[in-house]
VEXDREN-2710 file (C-alpha; in Angstrom, 1 decimal):
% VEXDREN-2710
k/r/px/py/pz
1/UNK/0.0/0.0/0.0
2/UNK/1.4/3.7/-0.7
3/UNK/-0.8/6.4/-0.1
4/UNK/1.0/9.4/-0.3
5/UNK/1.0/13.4/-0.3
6/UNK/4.4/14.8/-1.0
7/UNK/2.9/18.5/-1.3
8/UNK/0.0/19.8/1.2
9/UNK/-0.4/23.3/0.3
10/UNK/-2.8/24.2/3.3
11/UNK/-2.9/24.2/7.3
12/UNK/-6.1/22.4/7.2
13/UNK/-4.5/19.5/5.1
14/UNK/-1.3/19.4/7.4
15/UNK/-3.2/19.2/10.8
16/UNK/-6.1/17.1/9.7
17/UNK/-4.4/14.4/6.9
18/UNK/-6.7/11.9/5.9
19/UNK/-6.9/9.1/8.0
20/UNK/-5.9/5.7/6.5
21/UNK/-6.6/3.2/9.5
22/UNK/-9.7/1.7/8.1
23/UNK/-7.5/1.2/4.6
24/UNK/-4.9/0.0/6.2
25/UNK/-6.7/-2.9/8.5
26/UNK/-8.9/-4.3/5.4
27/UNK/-5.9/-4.3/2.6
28/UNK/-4.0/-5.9/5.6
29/UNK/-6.4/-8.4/6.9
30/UNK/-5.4/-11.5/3.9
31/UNK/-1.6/-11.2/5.7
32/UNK/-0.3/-10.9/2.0
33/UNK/0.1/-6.9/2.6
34/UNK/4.3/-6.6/2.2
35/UNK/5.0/-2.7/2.0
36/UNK/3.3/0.1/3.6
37/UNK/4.3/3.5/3.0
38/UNK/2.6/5.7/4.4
39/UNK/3.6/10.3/3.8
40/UNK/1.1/13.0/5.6
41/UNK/-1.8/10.9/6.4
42/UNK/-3.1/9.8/9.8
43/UNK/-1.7/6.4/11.2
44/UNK/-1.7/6.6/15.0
45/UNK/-1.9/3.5/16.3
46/UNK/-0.6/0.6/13.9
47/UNK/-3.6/-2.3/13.3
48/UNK/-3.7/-5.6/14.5
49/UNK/-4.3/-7.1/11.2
50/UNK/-0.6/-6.0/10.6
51/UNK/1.2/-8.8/12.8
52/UNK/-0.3/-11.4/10.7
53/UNK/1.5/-9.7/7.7
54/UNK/5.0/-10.3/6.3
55/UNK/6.0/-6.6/6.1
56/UNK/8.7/-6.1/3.8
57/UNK/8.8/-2.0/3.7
58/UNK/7.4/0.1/6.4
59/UNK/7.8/4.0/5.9
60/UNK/5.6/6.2/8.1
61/UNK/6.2/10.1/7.4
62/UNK/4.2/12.6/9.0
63/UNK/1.8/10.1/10.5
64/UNK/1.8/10.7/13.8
65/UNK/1.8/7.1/15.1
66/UNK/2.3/7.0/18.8
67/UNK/3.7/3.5/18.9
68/UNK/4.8/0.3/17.6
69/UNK/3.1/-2.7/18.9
70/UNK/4.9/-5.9/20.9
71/UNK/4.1/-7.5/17.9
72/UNK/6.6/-5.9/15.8
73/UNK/9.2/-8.0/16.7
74/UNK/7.5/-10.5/14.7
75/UNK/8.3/-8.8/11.3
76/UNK/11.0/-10.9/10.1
77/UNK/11.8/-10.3/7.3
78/UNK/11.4/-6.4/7.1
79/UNK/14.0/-4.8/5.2
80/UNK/13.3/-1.0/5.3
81/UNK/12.0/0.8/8.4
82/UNK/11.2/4.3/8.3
83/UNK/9.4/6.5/11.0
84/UNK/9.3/10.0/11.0
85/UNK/7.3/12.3/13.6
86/UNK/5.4/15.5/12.5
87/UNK/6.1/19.0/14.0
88/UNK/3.1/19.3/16.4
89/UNK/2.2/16.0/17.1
90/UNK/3.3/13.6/19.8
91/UNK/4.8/10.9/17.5
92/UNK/6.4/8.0/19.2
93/UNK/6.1/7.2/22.9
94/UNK/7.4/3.8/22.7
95/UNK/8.9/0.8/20.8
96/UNK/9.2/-2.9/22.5
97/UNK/12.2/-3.4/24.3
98/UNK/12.8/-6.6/21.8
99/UNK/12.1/-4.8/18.9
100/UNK/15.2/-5.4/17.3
101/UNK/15.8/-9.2/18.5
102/UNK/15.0/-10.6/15.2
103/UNK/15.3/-8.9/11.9
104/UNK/17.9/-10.6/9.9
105/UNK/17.0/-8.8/6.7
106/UNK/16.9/-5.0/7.9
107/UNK/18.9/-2.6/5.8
108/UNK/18.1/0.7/6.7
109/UNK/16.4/2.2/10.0
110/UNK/15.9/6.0/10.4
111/UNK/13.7/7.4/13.2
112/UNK/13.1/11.0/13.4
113/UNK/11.4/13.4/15.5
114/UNK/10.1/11.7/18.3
115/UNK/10.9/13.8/21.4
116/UNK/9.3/11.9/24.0
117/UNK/11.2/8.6/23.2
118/UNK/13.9/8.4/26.3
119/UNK/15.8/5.3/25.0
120/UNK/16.3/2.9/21.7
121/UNK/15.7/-1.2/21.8
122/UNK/18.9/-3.2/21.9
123/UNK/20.2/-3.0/18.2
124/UNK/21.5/-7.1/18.2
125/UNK/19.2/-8.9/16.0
126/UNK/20.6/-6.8/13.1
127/UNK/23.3/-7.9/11.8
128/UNK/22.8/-6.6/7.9
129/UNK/21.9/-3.1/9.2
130/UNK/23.8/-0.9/6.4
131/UNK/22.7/2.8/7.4
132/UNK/21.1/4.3/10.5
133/UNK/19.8/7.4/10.7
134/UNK/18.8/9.4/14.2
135/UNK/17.1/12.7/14.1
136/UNK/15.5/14.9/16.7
137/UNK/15.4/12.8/19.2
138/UNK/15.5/14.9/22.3
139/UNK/15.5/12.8/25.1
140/UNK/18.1/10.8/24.1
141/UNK/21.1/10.7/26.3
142/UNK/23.1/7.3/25.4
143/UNK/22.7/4.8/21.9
144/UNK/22.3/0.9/22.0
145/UNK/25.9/-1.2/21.6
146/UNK/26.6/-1.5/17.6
147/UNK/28.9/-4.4/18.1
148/UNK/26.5/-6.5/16.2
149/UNK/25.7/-4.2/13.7
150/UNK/28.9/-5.3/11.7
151/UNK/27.6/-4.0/8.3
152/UNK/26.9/-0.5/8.7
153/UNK/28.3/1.9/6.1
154/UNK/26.5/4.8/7.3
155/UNK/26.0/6.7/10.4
156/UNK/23.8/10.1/10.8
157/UNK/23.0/12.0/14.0
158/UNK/21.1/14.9/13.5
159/UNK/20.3/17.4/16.8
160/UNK/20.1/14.9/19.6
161/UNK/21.0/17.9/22.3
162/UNK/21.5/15.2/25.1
163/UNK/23.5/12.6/23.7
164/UNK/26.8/12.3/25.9
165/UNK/28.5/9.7/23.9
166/UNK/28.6/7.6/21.1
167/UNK/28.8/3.6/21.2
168/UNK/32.3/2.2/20.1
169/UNK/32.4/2.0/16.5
170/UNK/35.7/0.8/16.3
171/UNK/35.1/-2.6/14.8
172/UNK/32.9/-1.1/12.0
173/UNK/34.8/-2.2/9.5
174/UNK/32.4/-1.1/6.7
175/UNK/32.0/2.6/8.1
176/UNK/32.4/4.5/5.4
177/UNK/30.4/7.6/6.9
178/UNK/29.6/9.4/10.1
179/UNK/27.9/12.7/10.0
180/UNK/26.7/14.7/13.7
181/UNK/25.5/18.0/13.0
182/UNK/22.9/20.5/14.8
183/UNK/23.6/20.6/18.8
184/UNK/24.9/17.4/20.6
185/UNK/26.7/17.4/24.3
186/UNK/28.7/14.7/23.0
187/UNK/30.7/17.8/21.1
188/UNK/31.4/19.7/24.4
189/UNK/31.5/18.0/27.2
190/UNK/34.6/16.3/27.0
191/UNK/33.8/12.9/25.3
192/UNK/36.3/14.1/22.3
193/UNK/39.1/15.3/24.6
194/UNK/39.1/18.6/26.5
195/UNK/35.3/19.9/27.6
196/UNK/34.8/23.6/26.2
197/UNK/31.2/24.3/27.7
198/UNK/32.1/27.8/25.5
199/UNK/30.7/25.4/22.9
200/UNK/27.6/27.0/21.2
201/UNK/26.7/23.1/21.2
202/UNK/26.7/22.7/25.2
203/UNK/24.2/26.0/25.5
204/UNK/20.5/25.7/27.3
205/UNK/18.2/25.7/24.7
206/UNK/15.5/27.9/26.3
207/UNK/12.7/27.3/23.0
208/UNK/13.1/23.5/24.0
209/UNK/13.6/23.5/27.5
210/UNK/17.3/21.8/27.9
211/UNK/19.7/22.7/29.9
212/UNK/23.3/23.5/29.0
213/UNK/26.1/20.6/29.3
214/UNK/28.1/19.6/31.8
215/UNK/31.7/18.1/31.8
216/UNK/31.8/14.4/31.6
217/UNK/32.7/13.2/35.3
218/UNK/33.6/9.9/34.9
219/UNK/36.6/9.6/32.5
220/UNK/35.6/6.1/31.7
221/UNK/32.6/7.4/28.9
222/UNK/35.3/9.4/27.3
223/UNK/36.3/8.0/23.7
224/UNK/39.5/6.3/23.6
225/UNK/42.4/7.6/21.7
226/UNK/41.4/5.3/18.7
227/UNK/37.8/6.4/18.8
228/UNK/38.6/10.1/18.6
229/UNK/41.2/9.2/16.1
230/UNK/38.3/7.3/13.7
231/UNK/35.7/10.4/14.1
232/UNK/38.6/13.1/13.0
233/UNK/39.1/11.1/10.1
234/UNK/35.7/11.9/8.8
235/UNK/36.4/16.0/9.0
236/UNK/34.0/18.5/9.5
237/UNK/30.8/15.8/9.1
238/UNK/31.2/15.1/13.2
239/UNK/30.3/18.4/14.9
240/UNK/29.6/20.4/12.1
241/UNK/28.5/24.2/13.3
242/UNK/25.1/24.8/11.5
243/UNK/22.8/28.0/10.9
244/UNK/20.6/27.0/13.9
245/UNK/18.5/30.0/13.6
246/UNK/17.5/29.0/9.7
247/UNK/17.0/25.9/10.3
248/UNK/14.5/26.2/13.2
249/UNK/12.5/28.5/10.8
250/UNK/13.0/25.4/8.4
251/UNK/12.2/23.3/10.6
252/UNK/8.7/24.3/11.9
253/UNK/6.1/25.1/9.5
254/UNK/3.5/27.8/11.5
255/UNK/-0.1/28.7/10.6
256/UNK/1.4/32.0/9.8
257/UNK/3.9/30.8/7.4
258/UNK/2.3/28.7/6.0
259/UNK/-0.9/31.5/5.2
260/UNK/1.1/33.7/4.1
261/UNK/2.1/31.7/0.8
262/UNK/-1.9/31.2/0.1
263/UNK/-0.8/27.5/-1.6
264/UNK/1.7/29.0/-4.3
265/UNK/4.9/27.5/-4.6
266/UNK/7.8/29.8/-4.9
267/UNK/6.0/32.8/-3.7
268/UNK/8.6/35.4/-2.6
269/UNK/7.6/35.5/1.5
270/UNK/9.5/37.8/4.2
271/UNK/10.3/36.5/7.7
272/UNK/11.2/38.4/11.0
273/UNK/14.0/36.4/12.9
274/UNK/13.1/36.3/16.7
275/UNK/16.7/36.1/17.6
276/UNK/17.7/39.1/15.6
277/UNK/14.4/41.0/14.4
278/UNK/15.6/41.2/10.7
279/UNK/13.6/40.2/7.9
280/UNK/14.8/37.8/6.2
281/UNK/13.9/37.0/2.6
282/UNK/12.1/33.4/2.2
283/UNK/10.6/31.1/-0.4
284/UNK/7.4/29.5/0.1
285/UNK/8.4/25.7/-0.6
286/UNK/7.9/21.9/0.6
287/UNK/10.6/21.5/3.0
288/UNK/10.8/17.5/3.3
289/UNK/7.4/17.1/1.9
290/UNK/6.1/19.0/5.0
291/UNK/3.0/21.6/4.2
292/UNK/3.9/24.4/1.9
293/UNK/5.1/27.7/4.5
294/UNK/7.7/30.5/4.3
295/UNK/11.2/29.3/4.6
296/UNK/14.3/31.3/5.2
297/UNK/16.9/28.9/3.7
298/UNK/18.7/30.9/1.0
299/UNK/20.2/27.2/-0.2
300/UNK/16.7/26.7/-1.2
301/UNK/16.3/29.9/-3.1
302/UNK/19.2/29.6/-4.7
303/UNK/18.6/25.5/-6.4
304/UNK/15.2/27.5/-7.1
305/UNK/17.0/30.4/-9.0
306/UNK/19.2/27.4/-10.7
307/UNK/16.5/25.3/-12.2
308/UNK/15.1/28.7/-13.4
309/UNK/18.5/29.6/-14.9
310/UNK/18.8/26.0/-16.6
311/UNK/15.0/25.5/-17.1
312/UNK/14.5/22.4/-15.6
313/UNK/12.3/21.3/-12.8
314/UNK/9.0/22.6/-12.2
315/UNK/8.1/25.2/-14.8
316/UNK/8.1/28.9/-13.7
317/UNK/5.5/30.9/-12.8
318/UNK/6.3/34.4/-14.6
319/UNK/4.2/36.5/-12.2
320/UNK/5.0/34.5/-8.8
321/UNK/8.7/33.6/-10.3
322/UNK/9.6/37.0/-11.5
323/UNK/12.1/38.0/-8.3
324/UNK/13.9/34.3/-8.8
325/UNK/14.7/35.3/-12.4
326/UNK/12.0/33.7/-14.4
327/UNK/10.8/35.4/-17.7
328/UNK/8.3/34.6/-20.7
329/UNK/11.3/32.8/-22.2
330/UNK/12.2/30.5/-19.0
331/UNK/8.6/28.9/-18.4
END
């Protein structure tokens, strides 16, 4: 089953999605139902005609499912798991301890935006797991042991403010990426050497309600020599410094914002910054296939002003398009 909306336009469509549940139980209840993918409609609570199904492919996006059932576990042979929470919804509150016990086949796991979740299952019934991807998990403090995830390739930690540490990734011997961008207390607080709580990465977020870092006290969670050694090998992609203040307004898509573009893409938009009080130019665009709003990224504006330039992509509109460069002759 794929049911999805890669484009709402409108506040009413992003808060109220259509709800899928009664689809979902009756193209599930034969057991033959192998992929679900699921982007902005309403799956909060998973059916129980799925556990009798040999799910293959399971993408949730903007569903705001609260949890995944004990019976989970049982999907073995899923392949592809992909849950990510919506801005403004509760998302995940919890996951079976054993979720992970028994999925010989999974490739690629990426959870995302699911604040409330305070720890991960045990990662050991994994062992083809190629890429794993973490994202906005705020109370997140440690990760599960990947010493039997001995294929990954890929690692990506995106803004989990509390993490202290990392697990040893020292007998990865496939790791051919690790990328931790966007605030992490593992940056500052003395599990890569020195702590420098100066670190714009060990500040209280006051928007979210953390507190600032503290040094690491027992020298044992520090990374060994090796460790730090493995992470400065892949450069700037471990602690990279981002534009926090753009992405926030990237991030959360507002009634406001997402009025003020009236459902036309590429409509020139002007945001005030709450940190500085400029305006700041925007776009009105789909930023990860969230609802259409105002968005400040000028890395956005500016792939926008390409495809213009090049005409490819979407065709311009001359009237809306006119400030990114678009004529009678570029449409």
């Amino acid at each position: 089953m794929v049911d999805i909306d890669r484009a709402p336009k409108t506040f009413e469509e992003w808060t109220s999605p259509v709800d899928v549940t009664g689809t979902v139980k009756t193209l599930a209840a034969s057991g033959d139902l192998k992929v679900l993918r699921l982007i902005n409609r309403q799956l909060m609570d998973l059916p129980n005609e799925l556990q009798n199904c040999q799910l293959e492919h399971l993408s949730l996006i903007y569903t705001s499912t609260t949890s995944l059932p004990d019976w989970a576990s049982n999907w073995k042979y899923l392949q592809f798991l992909h849950i990510e929470g919506k801005q403004g919804s509760e998302n995940l509150v919890y996951l079976p301890s054993n979720l992970f016990s028994d999925m010989p086949h999974l490739l690629f796991l990426h959870l995302a935006l699911h604040k409330s979740l305070k720890s991960l299952p045990a990662l050991d019934g994994i062992p083809k797991l190629q890429t794993l991807e973490l994202a906005h998990l705020f109370g997140l403090t440690r990760l599960p042991e990947l010493d039997k995830t001995l294929d990954l390739h890929g690692i990506v930690i995106s803004y989990l403010p509390l993490l202290e540490t990392l697990p040893d990734l020292l007998q990865l011997k496939h790791l051919i990426s690790v990328t931790v961008f966007r605030p992490s207390f593992l940056c500052c607080n003395g599990y890569l050497g020195s702590c420098d709580l100066s670190h714009p990465f060990c500040d209280a977020d006051t928007a979210h309600g953390f507190p600032a870092a503290t040094c690491l006290t027992d020298n044992n969670l520090q990374a060994s020599a090796a460790m730090v050694n493995l992470l400065a090998s892949f450069g700037p992609a471990v602690c990279f410094k981002t534009p926090d203040s753009i992405l926030e307004f990237a991030d959360i898509p507002t009634k406001a914002l997402v009025d003020m573009c009236g459902g036309v893409p590429y409509r020139r938009c002007e945001i005030v910054s709450p940190a500085t009080s400029e305006v700041l130019e925007g776009m009105c665009y789909n930023l990860r296939m969230q609802v259409l709003s105002c968005n400040p990224d000028p890395v956005n504006i500016a792939v926008r002003r390409l495809q213009i330039s090049l005409n490819v992509g979407t065709p311009c509109d001359v009237e809306e398009e006119a400030w990114l460069g678009c004529t009678d002759t570029k449409r």
